[in-house]
C-alpha positions in Angstrom: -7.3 16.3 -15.4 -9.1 14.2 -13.4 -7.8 11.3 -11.4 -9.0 8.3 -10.6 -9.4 7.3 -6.8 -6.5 5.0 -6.0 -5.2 4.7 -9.4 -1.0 5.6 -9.3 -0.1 8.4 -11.3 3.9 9.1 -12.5 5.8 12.5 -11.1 2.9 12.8 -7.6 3.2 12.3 -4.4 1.1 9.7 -3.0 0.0 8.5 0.4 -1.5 4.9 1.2 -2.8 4.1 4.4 -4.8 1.0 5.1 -5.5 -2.6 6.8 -6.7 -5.2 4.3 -7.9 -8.7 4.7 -6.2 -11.3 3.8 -8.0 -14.1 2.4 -6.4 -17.1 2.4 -5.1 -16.9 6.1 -7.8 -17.2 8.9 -7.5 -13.8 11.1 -5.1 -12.8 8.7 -4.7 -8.8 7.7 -1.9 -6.8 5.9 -1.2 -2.8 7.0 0.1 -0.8 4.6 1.4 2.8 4.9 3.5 5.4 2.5 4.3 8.4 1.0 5.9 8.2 -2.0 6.3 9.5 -5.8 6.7 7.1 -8.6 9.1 8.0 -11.0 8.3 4.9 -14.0 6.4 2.0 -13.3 8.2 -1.3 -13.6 8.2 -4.3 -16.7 5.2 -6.4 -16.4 6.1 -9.0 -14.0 8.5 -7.3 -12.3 9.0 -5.8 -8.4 8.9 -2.1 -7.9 12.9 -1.3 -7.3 14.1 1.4 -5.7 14.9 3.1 -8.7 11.2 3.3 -9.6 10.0 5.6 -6.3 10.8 8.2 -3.8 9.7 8.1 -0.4 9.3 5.0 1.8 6.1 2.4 2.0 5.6 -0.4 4.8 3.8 -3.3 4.6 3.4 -6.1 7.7 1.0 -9.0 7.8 -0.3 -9.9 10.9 -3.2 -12.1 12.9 -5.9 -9.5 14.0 -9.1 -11.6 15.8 -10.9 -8.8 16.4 -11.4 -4.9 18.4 -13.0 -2.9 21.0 -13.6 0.3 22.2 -14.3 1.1 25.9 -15.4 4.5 27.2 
């Protein structure tokens, strides 16, 4: 079977890494990291519960205005 890159699949372990924009805040970005499985996926609408996974998954927004790299 063939899987879709990024697409969650039920009964695998999964990890997420990444830093996305945000945008509708100015210098505004979101990291997100975690290693979970997902057991059953929730009702439309609804949050993820605890119930759903297994693992752990982090997500903090943040004001990033830019990088360097000095060598």
């Amino acid at each position: 079977m063939k899987m879709e890159k990024g697409r969650l699949v039920l009964n695998k372990w999964h990890f997420k890494f990444g830093i996305v924009p945000i945008y509708w805040r100015k210098n505004g970005v979101m990291f997100h990291f975690g290693i979970f499985k997902l057991f059953s996926f929730p009702p439309e609408g609804e949050i993820t519960t605890k119930e759903n996974y297994k693992g752990f998954w982090i997500r903090k927004e943040f004001d990033f205005r830019g990088w360097e790299i000095s060598i």
